[in-house]
TORKOL-4160 file (C-alpha; in steps of 0.2 Angstrom, whole numbers, padded with zeros to 4 digits, m for minus):
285
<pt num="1" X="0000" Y="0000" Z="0000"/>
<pt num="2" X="0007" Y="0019" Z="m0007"/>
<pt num="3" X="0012" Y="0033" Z="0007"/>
<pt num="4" X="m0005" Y="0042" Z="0011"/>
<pt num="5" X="m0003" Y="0060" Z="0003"/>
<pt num="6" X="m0009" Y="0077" Z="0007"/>
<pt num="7" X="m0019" Y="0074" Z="m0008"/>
<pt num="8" X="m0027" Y="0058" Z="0000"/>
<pt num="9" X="m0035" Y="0069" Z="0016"/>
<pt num="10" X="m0048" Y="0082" Z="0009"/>
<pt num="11" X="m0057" Y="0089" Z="0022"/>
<pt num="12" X="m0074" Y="0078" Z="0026"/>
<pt num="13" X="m0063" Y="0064" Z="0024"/>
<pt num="14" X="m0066" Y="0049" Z="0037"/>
<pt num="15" X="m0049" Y="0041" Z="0042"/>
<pt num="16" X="m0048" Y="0024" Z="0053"/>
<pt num="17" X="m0032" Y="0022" Z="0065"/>
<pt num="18" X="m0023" Y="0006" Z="0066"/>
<pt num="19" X="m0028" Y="0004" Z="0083"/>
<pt num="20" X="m0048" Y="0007" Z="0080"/>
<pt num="21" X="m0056" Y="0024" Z="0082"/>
<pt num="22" X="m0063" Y="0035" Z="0068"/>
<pt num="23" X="m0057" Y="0053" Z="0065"/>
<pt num="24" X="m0064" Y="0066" Z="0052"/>
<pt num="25" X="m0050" Y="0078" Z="0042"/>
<pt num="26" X="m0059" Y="0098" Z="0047"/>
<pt num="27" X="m0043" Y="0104" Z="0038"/>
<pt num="28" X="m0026" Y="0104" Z="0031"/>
<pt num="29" X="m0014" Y="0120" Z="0037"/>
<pt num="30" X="0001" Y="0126" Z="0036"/>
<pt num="31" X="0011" Y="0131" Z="0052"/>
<pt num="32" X="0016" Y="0151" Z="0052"/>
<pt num="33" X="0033" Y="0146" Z="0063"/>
<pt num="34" X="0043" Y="0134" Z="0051"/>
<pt num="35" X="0028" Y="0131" Z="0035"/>
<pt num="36" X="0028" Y="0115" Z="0041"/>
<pt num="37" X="0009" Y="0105" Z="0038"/>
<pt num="38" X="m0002" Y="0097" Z="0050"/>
<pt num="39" X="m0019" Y="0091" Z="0048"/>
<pt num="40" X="m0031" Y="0095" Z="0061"/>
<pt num="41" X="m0045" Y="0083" Z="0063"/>
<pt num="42" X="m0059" Y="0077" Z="0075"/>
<pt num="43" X="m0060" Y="0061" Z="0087"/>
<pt num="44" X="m0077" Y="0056" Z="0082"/>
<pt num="45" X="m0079" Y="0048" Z="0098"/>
<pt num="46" X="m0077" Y="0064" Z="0109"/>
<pt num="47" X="m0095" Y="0071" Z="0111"/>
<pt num="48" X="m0087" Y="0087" Z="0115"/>
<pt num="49" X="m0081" Y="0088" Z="0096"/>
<pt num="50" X="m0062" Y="0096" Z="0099"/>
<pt num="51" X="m0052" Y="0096" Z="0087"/>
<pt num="52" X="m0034" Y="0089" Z="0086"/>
<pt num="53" X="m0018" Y="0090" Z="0076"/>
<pt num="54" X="m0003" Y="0082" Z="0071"/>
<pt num="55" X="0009" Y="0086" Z="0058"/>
<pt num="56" X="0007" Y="0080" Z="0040"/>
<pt num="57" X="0020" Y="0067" Z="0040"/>
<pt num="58" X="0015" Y="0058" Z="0056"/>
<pt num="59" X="0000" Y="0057" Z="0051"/>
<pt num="60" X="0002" Y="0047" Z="0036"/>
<pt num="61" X="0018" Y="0037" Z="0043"/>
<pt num="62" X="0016" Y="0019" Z="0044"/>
<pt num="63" X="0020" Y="0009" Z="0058"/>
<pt num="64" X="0025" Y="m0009" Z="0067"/>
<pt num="65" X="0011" Y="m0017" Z="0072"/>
<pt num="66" X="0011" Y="m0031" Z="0085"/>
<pt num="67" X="0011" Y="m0045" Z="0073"/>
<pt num="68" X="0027" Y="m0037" Z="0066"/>
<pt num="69" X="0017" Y="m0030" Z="0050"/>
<pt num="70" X="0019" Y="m0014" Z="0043"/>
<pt num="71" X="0002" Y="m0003" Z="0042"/>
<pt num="72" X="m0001" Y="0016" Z="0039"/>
<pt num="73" X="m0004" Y="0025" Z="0055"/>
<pt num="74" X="m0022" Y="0030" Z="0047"/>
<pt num="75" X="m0033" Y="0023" Z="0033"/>
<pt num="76" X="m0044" Y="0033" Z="0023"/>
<pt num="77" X="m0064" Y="0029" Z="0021"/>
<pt num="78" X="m0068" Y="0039" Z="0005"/>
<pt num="79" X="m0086" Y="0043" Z="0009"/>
<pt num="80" X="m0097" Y="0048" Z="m0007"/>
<pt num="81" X="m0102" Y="0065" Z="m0011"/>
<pt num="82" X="m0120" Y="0070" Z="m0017"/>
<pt num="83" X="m0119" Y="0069" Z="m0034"/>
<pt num="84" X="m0127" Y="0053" Z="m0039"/>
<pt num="85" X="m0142" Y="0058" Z="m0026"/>
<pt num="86" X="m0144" Y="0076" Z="m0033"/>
<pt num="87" X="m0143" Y="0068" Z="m0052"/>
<pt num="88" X="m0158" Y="0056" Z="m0048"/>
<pt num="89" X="m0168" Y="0068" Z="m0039"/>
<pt num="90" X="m0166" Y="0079" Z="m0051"/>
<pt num="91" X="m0171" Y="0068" Z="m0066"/>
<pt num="92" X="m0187" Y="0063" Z="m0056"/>
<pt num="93" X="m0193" Y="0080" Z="m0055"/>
<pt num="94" X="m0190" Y="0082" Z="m0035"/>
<pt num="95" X="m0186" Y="0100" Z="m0030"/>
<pt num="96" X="m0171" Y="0105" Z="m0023"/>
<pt num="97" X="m0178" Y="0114" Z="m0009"/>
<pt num="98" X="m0186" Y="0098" Z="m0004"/>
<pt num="99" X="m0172" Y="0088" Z="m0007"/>
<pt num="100" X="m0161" Y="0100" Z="0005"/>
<pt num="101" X="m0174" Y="0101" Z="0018"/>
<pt num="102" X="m0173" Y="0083" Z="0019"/>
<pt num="103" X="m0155" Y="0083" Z="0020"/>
<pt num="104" X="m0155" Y="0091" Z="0035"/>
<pt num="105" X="m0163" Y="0077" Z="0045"/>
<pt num="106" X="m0148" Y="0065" Z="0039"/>
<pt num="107" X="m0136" Y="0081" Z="0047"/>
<pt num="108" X="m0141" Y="0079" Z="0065"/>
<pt num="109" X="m0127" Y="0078" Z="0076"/>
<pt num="110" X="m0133" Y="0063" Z="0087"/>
<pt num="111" X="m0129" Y="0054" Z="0069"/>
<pt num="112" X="m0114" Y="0042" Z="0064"/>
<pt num="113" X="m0120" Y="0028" Z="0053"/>
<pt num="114" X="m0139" Y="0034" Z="0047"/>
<pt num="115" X="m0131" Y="0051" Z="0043"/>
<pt num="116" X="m0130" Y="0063" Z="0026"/>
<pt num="117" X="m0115" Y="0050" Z="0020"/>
<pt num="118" X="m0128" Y="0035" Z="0021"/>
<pt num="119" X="m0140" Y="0043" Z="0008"/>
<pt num="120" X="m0128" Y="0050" Z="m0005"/>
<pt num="121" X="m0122" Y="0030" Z="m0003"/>
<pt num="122" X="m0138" Y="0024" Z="m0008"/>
<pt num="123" X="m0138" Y="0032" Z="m0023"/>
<pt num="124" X="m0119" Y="0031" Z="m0026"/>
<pt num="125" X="m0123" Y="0012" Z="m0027"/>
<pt num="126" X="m0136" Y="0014" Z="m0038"/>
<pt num="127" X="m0128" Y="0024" Z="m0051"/>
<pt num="128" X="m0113" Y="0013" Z="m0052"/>
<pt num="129" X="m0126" Y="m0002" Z="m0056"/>
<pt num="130" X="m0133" Y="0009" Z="m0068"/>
<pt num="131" X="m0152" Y="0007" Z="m0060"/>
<pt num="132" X="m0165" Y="0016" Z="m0067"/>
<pt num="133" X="m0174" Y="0022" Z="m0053"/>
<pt num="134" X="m0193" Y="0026" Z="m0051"/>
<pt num="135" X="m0199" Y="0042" Z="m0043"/>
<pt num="136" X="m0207" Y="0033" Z="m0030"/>
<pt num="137" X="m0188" Y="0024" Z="m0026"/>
<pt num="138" X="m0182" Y="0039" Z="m0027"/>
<pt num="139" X="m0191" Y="0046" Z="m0014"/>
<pt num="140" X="m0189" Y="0033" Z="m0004"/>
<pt num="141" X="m0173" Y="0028" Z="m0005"/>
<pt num="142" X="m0170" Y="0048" Z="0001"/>
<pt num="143" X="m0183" Y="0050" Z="0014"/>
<pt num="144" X="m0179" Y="0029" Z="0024"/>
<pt num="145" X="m0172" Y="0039" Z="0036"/>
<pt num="146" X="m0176" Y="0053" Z="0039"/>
<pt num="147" X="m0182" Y="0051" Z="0056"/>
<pt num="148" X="m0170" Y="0039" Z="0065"/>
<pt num="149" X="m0170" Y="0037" Z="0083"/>
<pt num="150" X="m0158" Y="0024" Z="0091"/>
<pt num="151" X="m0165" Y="0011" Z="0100"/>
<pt num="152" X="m0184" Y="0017" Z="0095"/>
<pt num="153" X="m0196" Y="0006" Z="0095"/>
<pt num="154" X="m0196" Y="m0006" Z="0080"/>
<pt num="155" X="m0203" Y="0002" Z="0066"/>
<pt num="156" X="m0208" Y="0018" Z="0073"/>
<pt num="157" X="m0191" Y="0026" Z="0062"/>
<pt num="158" X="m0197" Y="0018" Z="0047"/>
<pt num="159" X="m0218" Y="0025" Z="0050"/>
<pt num="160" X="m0212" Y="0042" Z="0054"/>
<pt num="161" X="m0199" Y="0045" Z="0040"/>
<pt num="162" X="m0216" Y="0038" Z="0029"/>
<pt num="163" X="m0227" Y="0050" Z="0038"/>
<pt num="164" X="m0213" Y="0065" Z="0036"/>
<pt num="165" X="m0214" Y="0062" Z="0016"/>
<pt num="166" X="m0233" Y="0061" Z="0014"/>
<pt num="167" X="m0233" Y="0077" Z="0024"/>
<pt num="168" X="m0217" Y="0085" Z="0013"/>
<pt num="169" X="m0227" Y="0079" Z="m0003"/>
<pt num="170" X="m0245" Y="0086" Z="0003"/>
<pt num="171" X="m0253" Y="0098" Z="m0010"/>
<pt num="172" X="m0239" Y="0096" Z="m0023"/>
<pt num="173" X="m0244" Y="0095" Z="m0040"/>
<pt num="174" X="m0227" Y="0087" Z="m0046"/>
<pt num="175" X="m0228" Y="0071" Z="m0031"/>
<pt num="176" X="m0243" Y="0062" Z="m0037"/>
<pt num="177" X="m0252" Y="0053" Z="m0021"/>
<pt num="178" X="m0250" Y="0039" Z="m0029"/>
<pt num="179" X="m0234" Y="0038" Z="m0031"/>
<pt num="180" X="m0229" Y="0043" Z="m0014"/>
<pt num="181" X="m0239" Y="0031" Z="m0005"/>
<pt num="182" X="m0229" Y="0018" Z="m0016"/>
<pt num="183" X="m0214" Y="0026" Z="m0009"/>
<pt num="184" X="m0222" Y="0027" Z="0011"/>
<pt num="185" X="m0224" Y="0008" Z="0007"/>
<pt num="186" X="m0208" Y="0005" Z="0003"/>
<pt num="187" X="m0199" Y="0017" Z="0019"/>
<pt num="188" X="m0211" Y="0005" Z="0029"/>
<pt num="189" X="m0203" Y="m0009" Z="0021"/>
<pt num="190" X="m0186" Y="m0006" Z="0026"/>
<pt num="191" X="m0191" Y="m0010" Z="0045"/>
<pt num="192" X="m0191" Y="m0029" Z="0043"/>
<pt num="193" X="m0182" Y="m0030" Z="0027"/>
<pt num="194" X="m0197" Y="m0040" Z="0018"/>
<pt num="195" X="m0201" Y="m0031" Z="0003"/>
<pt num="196" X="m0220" Y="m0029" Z="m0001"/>
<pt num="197" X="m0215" Y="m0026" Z="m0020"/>
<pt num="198" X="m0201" Y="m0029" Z="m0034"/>
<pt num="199" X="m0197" Y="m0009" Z="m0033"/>
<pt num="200" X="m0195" Y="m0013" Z="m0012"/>
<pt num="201" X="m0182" Y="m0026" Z="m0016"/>
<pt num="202" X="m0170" Y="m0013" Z="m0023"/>
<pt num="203" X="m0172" Y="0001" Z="m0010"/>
<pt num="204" X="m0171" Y="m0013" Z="0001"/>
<pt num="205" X="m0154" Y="m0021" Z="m0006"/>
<pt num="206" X="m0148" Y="m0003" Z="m0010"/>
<pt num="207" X="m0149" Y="m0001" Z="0010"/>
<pt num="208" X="m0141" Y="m0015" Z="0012"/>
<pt num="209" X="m0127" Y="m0016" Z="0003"/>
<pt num="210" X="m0115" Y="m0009" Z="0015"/>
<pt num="211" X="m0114" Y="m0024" Z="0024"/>
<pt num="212" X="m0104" Y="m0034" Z="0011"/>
<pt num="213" X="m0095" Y="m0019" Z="0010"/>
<pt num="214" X="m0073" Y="m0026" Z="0011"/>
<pt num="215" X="m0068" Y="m0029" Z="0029"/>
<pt num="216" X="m0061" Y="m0011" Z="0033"/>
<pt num="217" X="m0075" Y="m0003" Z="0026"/>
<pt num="218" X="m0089" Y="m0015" Z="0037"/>
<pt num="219" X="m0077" Y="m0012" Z="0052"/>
<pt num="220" X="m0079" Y="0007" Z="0048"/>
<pt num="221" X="m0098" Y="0007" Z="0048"/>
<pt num="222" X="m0100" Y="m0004" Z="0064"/>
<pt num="223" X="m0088" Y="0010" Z="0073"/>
<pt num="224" X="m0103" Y="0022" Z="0067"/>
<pt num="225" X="m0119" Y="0012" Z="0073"/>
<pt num="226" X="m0109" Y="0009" Z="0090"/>
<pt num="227" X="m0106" Y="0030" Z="0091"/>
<pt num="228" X="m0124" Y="0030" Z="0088"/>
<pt num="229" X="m0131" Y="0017" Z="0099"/>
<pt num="230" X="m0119" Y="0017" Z="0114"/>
<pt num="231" X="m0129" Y="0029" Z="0125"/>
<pt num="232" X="m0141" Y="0012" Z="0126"/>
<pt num="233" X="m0127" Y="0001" Z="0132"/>
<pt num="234" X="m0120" Y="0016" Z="0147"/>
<pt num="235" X="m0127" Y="0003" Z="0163"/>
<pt num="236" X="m0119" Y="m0015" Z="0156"/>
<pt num="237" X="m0101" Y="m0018" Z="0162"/>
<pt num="238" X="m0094" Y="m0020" Z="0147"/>
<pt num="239" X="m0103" Y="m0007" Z="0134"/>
<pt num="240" X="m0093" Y="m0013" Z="0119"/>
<pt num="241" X="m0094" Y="m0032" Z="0124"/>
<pt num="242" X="m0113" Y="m0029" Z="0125"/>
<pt num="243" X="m0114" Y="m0018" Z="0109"/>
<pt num="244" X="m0104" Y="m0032" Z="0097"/>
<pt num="245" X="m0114" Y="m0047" Z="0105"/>
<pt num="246" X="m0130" Y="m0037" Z="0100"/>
<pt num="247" X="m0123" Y="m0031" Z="0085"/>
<pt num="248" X="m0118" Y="m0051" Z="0079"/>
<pt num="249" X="m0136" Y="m0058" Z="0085"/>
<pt num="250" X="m0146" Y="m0044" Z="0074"/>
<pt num="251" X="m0135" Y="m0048" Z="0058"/>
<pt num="252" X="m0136" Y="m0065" Z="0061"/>
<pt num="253" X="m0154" Y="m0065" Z="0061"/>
<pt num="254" X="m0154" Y="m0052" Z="0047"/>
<pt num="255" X="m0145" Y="m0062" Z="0035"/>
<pt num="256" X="m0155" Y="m0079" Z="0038"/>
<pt num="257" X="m0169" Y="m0067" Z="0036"/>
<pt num="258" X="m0164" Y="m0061" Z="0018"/>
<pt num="259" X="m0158" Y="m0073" Z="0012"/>
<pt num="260" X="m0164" Y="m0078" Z="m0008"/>
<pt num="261" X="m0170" Y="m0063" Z="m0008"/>
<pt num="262" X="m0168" Y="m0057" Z="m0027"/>
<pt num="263" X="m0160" Y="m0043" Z="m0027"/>
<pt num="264" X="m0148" Y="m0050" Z="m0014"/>
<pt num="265" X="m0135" Y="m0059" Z="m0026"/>
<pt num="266" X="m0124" Y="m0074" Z="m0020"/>
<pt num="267" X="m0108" Y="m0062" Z="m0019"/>
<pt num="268" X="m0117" Y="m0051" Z="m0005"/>
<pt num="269" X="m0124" Y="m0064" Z="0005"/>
<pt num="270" X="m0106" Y="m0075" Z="0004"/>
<pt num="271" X="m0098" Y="m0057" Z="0010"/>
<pt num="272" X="m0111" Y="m0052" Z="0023"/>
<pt num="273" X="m0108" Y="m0068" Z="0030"/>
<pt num="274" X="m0089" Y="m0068" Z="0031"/>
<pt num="275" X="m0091" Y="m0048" Z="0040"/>
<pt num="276" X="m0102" Y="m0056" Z="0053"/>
<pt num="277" X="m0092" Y="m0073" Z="0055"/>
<pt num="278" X="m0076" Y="m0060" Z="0059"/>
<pt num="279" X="m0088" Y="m0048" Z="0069"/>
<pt num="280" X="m0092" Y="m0063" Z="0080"/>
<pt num="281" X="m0075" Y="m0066" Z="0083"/>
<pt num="282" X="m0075" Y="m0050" Z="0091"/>
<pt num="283" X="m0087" Y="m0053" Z="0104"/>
<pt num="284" X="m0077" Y="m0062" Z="0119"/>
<pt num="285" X="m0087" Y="m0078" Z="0125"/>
């Protein structure tokens, strides 16, 4: 693996340590005193949000491992940007000003996981397929969740989020009814992951997809459920032990849940199952 490069570290940029923990690049600067550059960047774990620097060169330095391999100090999680989302929203005939106001749901700050980077994936994923997506997909795939509460009540994220598009979409000419009660359907589909239609079985595998993601990219996106559900594991002994234990036992009865399904193919399900077989291992019996 190349030296990591200034050029690799835009700010936004999510960035892994070797020893665990997520940090987000806020900025690259150059130090008045010798013109020296650091990065300064943001412990994603610290609720108080202060940011922290360290020269350049440190910072993209790899080191020795325990195991006696070589690694880089920091792995970059390119996240995608909201081009593919603002393309299909765009080519649905789904106004901006909607579009942003829904947005800012996905900013909130108690967010990690089910955050802005989440939806513009989505959509990310299905450009690169090259799906041609309805407008009622559309709208569901950028309204799933737009309400999310951690450690809500089963299926009260997915009927809000429905709730908060039918009251978006009331009185607008351009959002037929129908249409968006197909996409309401759909949002309420994602709760249990049984789609009610063949349109709900792409937004549903679209949602999905992260977790066949490659091993550092699934160990980046349980790092940002734990963030967001470890309020909900403050009074166990061992809050991490307790997170990944729960964490393996949903997965594992997500993927015997969705398996066959047809928008799920083979390669998904064979990598979905390797991430939770390594995610087990994690949890300390």
């Amino acid at each position: 693996m190349r030296p990591l490069t200034a050029a690799d570290l835009p700010p936004g940029t999510l960035v892994q340590h070797w020893k665990g923990g997520l940090y987000r690049i806020e900025a690259l600067a150059v130090r008045e005193a010798d013109g020296q550059a650091d990065v300064v960047y943001r412990p994603l774990a610290d609720p108080a949000r202060r940011a922290w620097t360290r020269p350049l060169e440190s910072f993209v330095e790899t080191v020795s491992a325990l195991d006696g391999d070589a690694r880089p100090r920091f792995v970059p999680v390119p996240l995608p940007d909201d081009r593919a989302l603002r393309a299909a929203t765009a080519t649905a005939g789904i106004d901006a000003d909607l579009v942003d106001a829904t947005l800012a749901r996905y900013a909130e700050p108690q967010r990690h996981y089910h955050a802005s980077w989440h939806v513009h994936d989505v959509f990310a994923r299905a450009a690169a397929l090259g799906l041609s997506l309805t407008r009622a997909q559309v709208l569901a795939l950028l309204f799933h969740d737009a309400v999310y509460v951690a450690g809500a009540e089963a299926g009260s994220n997915e009927a809000l989020s429905a709730l908060l598009l039918r009251q978006a979409a009331h009185g607008r000419a351009d959002l037929p009814v129908d249409e968006v009660e197909h996409a309401c359907a759909m949002i309420r589909d994602t709760a249990g992951h049984r789609p009610g239609s063949a349109d709900s079985a792409v937004v549903i595998a679209l949602d999905l997809a992260t977790l066949g993601d490659p091993p550092v990219r699934f160990d980046t996106w349980t790092e940002l459920v734990w963030l967001e559900y470890r309020h909900l594991f403050a009074g166990e002994a061992d809050p991490r032990r307790a997170f990944i234990e729960r964490r393996v036992r949903v997965l594992g009865a997500l993927l015997q849940a969705t398996r066959g399904q047809s928008a799920h193919d083979a390669a998904f399900e064979a990598a979905f199952a390797a991430n939770l077989e390594r995610l087990a291992r994690r949890s300390p019996r």
